[in-house]
TORKOL-4160 file (C-alpha; in steps of 0.2 Angstrom, whole numbers, padded with zeros to 4 digits, m for minus):
63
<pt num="1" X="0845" Y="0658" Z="0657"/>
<pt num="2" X="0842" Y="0645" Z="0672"/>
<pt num="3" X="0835" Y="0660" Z="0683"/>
<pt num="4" X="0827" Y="0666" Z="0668"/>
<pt num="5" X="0815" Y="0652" Z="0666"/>
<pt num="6" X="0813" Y="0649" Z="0683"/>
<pt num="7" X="0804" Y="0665" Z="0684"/>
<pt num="8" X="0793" Y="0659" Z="0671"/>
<pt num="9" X="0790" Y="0643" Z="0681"/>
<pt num="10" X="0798" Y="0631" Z="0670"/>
<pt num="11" X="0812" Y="0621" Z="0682"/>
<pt num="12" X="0825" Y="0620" Z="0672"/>
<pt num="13" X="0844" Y="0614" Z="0680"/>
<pt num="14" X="0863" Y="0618" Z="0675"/>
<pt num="15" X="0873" Y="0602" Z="0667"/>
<pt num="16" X="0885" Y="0601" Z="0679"/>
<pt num="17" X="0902" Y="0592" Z="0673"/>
<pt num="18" X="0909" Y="0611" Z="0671"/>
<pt num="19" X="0897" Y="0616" Z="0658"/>
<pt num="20" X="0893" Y="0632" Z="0662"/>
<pt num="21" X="0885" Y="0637" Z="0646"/>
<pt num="22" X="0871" Y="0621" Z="0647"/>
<pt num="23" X="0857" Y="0618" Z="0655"/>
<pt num="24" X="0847" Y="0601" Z="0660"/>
<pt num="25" X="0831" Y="0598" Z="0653"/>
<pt num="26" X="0818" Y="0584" Z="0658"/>
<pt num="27" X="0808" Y="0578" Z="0646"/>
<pt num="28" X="0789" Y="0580" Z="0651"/>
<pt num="29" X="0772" Y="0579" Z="0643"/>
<pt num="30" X="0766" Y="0589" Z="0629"/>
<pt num="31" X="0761" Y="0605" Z="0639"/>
<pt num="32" X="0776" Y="0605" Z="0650"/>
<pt num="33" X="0787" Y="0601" Z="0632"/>
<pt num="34" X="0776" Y="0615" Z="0623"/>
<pt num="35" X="0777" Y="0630" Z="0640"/>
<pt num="36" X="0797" Y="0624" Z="0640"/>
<pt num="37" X="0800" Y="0628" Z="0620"/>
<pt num="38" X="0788" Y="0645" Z="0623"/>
<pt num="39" X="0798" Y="0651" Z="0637"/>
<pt num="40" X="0815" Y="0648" Z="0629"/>
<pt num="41" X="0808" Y="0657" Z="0613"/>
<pt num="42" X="0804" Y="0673" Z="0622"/>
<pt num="43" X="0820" Y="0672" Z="0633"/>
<pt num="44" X="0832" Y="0669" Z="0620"/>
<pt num="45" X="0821" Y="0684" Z="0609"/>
<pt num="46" X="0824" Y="0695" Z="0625"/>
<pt num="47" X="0843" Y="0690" Z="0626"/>
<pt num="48" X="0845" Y="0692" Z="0607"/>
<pt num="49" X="0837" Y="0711" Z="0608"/>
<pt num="50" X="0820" Y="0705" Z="0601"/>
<pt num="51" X="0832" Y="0696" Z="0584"/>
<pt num="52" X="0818" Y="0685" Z="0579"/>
<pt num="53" X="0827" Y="0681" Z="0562"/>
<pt num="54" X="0841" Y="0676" Z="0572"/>
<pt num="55" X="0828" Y="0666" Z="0579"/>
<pt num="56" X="0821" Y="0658" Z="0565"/>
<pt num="57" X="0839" Y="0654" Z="0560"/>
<pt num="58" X="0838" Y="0640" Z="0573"/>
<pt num="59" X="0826" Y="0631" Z="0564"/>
<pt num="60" X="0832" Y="0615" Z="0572"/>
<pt num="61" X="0828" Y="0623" Z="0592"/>
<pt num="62" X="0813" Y="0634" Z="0583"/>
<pt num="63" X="0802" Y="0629" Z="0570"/>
């Protein structure tokens, strides 16, 4: 995911602590917040085989 969005030019980080499955996030402004959530969406669609009602089931992570 990390290199996944680093492609897409969003800097994005892992946790560290030995959480391999998170990553680190900064907050930025609206745009940065707004490219971020857009660019996870499509990655997660990409790594879900285009499962956008698995999507939607996150309500929480996608509106």
């Amino acid at each position: 995911m990390v290199g996944a969005l680093l492609r897409k030019r969003v800097v994005v980080g892992p946790l560290g602590g030995g959480s391999p499955n998170h990553i680190r996030v900064s907050i930025g402004g609206p745009p940065e917040n707004e490219r971020f959530i857009e660019a996870l969406r499509t990655e997660c669609c990409r790594m879900m085989g285009g499962n956008m009602r698995f999507l939607r089931s996150c309500g929480r992570i996608f509106p």
